[in-house]
C-alpha positions in Angstrom: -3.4 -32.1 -63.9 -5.0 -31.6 -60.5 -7.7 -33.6 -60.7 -5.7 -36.5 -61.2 -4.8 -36.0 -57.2 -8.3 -35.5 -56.8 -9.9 -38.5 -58.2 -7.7 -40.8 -56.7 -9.0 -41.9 -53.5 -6.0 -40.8 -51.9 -6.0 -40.5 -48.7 -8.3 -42.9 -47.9 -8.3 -42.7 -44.2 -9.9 -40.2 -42.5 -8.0 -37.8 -41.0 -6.8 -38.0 -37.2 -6.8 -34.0 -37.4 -9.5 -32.2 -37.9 -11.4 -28.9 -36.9 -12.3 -28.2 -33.5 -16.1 -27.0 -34.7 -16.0 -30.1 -37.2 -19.2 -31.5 -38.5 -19.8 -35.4 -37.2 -21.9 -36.7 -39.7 -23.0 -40.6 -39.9 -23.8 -42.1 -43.7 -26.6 -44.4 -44.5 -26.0 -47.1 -46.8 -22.6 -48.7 -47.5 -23.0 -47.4 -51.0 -20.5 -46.0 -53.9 -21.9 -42.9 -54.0 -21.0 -42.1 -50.2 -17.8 -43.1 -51.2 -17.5 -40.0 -53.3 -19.5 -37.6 -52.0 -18.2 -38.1 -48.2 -15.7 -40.1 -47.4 -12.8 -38.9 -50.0 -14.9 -35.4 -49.8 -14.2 -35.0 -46.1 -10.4 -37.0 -45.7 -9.2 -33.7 -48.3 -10.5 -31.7 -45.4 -10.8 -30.6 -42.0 -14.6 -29.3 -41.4 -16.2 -32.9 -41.3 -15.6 -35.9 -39.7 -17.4 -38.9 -40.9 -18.0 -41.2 -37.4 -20.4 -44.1 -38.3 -22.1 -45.9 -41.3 -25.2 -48.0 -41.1 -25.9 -51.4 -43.7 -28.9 -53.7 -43.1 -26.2 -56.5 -43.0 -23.9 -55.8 -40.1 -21.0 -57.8 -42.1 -21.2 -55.2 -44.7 -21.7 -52.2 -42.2 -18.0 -53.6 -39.9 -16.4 -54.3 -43.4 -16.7 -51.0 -44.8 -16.3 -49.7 -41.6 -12.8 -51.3 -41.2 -11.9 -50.0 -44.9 -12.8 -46.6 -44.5 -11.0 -46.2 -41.1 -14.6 -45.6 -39.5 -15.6 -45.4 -35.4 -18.4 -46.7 -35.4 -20.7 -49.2 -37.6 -24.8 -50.1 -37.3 -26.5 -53.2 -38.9 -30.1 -50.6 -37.8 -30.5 -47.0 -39.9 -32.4 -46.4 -36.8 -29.6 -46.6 -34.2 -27.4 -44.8 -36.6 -30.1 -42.0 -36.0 -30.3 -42.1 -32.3 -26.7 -42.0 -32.0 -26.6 -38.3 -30.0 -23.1 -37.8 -31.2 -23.9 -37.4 -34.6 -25.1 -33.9 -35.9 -25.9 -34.8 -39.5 -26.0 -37.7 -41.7 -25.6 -38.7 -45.3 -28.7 -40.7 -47.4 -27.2 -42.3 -50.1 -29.7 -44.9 -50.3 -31.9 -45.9 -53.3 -34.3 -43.5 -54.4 -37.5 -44.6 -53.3 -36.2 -44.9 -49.5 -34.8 -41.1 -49.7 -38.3 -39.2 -48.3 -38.7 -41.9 -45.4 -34.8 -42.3 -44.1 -34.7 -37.7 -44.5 -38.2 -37.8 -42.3 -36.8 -39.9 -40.0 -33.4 -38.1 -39.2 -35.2 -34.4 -39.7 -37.5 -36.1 -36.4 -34.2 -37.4 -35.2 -32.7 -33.8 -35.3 -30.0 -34.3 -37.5 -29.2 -32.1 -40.5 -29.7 -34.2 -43.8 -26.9 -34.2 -47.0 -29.6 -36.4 -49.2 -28.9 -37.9 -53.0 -30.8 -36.2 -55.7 -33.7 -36.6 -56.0 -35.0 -35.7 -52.7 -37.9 -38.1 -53.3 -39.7 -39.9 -56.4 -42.7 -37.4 -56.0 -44.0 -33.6 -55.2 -46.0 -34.7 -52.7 -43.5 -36.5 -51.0 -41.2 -33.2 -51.2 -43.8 -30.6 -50.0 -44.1 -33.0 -46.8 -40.7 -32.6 -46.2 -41.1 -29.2 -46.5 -43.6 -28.9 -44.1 -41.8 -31.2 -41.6 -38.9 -29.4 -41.8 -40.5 -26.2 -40.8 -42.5 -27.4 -37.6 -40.5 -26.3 -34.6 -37.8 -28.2 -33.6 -36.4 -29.3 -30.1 -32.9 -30.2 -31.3 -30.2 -28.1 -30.2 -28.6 -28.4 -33.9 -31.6 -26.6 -34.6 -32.6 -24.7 -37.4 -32.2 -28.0 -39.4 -30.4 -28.1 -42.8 -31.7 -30.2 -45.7 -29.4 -30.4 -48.9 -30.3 -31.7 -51.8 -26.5 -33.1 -53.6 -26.7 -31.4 -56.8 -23.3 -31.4 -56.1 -22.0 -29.4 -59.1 -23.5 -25.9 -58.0 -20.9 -25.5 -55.5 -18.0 -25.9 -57.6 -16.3 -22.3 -59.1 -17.4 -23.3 -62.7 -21.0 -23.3 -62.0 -20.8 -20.2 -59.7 -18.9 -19.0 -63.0 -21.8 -19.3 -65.0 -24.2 -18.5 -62.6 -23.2 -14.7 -62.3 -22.5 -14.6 -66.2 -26.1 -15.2 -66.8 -27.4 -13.1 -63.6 -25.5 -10.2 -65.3 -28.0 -8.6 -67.5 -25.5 -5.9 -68.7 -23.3 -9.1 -69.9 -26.0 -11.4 -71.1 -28.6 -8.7 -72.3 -31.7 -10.5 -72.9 -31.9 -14.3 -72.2 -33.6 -16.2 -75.3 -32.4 -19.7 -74.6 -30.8 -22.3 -72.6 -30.1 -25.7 -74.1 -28.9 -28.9 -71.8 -27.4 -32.4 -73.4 -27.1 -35.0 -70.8 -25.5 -38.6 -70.2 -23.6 -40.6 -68.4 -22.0 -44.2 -69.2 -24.7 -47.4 -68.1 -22.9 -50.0 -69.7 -25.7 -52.3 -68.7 -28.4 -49.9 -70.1 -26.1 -49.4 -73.5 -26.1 -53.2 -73.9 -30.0 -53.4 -73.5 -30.8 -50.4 -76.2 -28.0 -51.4 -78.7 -29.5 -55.4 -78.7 -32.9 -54.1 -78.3 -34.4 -55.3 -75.5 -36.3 -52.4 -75.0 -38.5 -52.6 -71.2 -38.0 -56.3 -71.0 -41.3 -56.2 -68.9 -39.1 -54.6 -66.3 -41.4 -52.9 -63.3 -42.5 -49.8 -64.7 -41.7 -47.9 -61.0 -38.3 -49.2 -61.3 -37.6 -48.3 -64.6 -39.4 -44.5 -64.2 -36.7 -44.0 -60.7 -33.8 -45.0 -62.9 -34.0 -42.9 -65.8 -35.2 -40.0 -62.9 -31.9 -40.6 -61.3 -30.2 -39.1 -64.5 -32.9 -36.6 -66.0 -33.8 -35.0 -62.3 -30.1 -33.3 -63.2 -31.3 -32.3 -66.4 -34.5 -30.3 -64.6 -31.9 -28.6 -61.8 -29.9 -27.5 -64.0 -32.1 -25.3 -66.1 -33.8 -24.5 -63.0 -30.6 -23.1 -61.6 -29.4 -21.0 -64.5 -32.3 -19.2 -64.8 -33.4 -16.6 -62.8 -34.8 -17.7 -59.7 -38.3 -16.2 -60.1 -38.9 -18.3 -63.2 -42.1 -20.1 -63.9 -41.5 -23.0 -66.5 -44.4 -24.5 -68.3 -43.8 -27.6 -70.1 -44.8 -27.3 -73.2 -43.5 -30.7 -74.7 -42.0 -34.1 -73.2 -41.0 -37.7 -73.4 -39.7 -40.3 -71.5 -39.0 -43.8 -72.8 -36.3 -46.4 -70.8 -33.4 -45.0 -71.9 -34.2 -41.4 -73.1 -36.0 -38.2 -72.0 -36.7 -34.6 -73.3 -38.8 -32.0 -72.5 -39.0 -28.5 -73.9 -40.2 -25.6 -71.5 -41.2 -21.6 -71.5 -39.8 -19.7 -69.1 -41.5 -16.6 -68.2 -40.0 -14.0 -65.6 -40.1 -10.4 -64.8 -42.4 -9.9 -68.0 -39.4 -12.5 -70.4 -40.0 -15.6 -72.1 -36.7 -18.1 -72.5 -37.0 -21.3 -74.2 -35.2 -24.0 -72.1 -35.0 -27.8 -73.5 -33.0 -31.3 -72.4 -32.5 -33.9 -73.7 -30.8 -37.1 -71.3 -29.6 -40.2 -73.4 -28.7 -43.2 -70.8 -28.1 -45.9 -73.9 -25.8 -44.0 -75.6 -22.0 -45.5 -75.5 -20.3 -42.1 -75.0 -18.5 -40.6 -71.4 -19.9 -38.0 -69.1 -22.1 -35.7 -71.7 -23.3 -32.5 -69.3 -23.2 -29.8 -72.2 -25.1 -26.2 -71.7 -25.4 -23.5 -74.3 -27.0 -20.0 -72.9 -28.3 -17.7 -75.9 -28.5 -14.0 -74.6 -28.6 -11.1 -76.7 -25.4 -10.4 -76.2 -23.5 -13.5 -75.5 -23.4 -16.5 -76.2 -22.3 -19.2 -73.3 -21.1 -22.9 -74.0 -20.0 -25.3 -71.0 -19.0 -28.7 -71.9 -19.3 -30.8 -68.3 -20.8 -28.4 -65.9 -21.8 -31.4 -64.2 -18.2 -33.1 -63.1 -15.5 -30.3 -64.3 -12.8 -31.2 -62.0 -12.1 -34.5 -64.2 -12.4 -31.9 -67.7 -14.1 -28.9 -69.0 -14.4 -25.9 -71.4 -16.1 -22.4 -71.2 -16.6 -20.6 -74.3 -18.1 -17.0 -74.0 -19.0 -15.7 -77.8 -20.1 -12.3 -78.5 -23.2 -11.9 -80.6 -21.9 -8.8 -82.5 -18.7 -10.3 -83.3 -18.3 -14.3 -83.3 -14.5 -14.1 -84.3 -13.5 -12.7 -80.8 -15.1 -16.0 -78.9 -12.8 -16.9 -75.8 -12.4 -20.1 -74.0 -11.1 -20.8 -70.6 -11.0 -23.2 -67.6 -11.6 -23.1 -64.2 -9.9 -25.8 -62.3 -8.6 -24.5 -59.5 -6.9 -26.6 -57.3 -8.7 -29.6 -58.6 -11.2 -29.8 -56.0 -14.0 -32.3 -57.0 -17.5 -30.8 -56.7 -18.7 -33.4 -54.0 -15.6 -31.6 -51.3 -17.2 -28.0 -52.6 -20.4 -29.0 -51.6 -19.7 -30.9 -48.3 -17.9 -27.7 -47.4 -20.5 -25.3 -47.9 -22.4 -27.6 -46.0 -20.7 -28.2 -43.0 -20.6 -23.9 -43.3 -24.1 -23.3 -43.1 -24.4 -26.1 -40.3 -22.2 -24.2 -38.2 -23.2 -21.1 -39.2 -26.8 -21.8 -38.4 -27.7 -20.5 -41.8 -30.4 -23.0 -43.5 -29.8 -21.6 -46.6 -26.2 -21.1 -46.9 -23.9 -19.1 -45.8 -23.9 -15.3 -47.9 -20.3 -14.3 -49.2 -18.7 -17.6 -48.3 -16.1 -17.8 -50.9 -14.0 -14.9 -51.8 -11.9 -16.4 -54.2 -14.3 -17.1 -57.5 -13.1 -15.1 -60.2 -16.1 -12.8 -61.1 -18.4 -15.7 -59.4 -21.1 -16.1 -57.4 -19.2 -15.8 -53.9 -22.4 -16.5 -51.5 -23.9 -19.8 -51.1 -27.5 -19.0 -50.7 -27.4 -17.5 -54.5 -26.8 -21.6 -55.6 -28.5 -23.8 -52.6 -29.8 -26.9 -53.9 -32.0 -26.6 -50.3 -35.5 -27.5 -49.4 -37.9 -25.3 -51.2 -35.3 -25.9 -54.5 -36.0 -30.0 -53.7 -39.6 -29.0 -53.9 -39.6 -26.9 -56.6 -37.8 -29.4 -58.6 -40.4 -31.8 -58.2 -43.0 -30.0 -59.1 -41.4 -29.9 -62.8 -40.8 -33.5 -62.5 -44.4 -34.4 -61.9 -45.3 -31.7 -64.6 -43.2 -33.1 -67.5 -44.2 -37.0 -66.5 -47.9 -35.7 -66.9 -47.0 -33.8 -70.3 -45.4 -37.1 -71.4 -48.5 -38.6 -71.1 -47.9 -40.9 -67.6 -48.0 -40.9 -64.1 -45.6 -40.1 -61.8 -43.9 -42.0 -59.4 -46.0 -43.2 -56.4 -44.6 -43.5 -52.8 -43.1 -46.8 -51.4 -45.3 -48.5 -49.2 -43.5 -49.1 -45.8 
């Protein structure tokens, strides 16, 4: 299948070729992630150019420099920064560090490709928000923030996205339900022998679990209509599970949304929707990472027996090259919210990007239900790092 050639990192050096117009963008942290969601991402294409990575050891930074066939290599995030020949850069680094390393390159003026979430806290993500629109002197200017939820860019999301915009299609929305996880060995081991918290650091433990469950919050958030308001009405979080029930309300409707994220279970990549309208019913099995597998099943209300299911593969693009593309597009289109009518080839899809931007008032609204449901659980929610 295609995504066989996809998902081997092959080729691993960056291309000598590339686009005239091509986005240089530096990555922060010698992490896995980056690996992923840039480097392999931008050597299947032509539109960016990764030119420098920054560690804290400068061993690690020349090492993984040398591997990944790049320029130039920084033991400072700082200098990585005020490098003037990089227009955008990459923050794959842990979670807590996310709001101060995206301040810092926003001041730096450099567009910013940041790991979900864009910070442990609302507060943290409405002062990005307000950074981001003070004026800026950079000539890249008007910045871009992107938030990787890297699956909206890929055609099976747009897919589903237009389905359940089409009110003729969908008639009246009544539910979306999300099931969530993805293989921690380590946290598997923990829950199956019962060790429970282990008098682990509360913060630390909260950020992990958020690293899985802030997907679970986006991606309701994304399938239903933008105007939505959800209320949580129920929630829980423990160390290796969290659920939270909400009510929808928009244009006058109420849909019921719900998640529920296991991290202990031993299973592969579970990112399963079900959309309940009034007309159709809408299954997905791996919204989240299609490329590697997927299903769609569309089943009539009226008549169950005619259900259909299809994929959507494509070329076997992985989602992390759909997003790095679209945002390379809006950098040089100067559109902070993504370029309209980008992609003409999504099969009755959403074609524009702006319609599925994971930007910064998305980021923002995202936390705001994060805060909400760790509240409704009946806890705090994470504080800031002190620097």
């Amino acid at each position: 299948q295609h995504w066989v050639v996809r998902l081997v990192p092959l080729p691993r050096k960056i291309p000598k070729e590339t686009a005239q117009d091509a986005v240089r963008i530096g990555i922060l942290g010698a992490s896995g992630i980056a690996k992923f969601a840039v480097i392999w991402a931008a050597s299947k294409g032509a539109s960016v150019r990764v030119v420098a990575i920054a560690s804290r050891d400068r061993a690690r930074a020349r090492s993984y420099a040398e591997k990944h066939n790049i320029p130039r290599y920084y033991d400072n995030y700082q200098k990585l920064l005020d490098d003037p020949d990089i227009d955008a850069v990459y923050v794959g680094l842990p979670t807590s560090y996310h709001y101060m390393w995206s301040a810092k390159a926003i001041e730096a003026g450099k567009h910013v490709l940041v790991e979900k979430p864009l910070t442990v806290n609302y507060k943290e993500a409405k002062d990005l928000q307000k950074l981001l629109s003070q004026p800026s002197k950079s000539p890249r200017a008007p910045l871009i923030v992107l938030e990787g939820y890297h699956y909206r860019f890929h055609p099976v999301a747009r897919h589903i996205k237009a389905l359940v915009s089409d009110k003729e299609f969908m008639g009246d929305l009544k539910e979306i339900q999300m099931d969530f996880s993805l293989l921690d060995p380590k946290a598997c081991l923990k829950n199956y022998l019962g060790i429970g918290d282990g008098g682990g650091d509360e913060k630390f433990l909260k950020i992990k679990l958020l690293d899985r469950w802030c997907y679970a919050v986006d991606t309701l958030r994304f399938l239903l209509p933008q105007e939505s308001k959800l209320e949580v009405k129920d929630a829980s979080i423990s160390t290796f599970r969290a659920s939270a029930k909400f009510n929808a309300r928009y244009q006058g409707n109420s849909v019921v949304a719900s998640y529920v994220v296991e991290k202990g279970k031993i299973e592969g990549i579970t990112w399963n929707i079900r959309i309940e309208g009034s007309n159709h019913t809408v299954l997905v099995s791996n919204i989240g990472h299609p490329y590697i597998y997927h299903s769609i099943s569309i089943r009539p209300s009226n008549d169950p027996t005619k259900t259909r299911t299809f994929k959507m593969y494509g070329e076997g693009e992985t989602t992390f090259e759909h997003q790095l593309e679209a945002f390379s597009a809006a950098i040089r289109a100067r559109e902070p919210k993504g370029v309209p009518g980008r992609i003409k080839n999504v099969k009755r899809g959403v074609f524009g990007d702006y319609e599925i931007w994971s930007g910064i008032d998305s980021a923002v609204q995202n936390m705001r239900v994060i805060d909400e449901v760790f509240k409704k659980a009946g806890t705090t929610s994470i504080p800031s790092r002190s620097y």
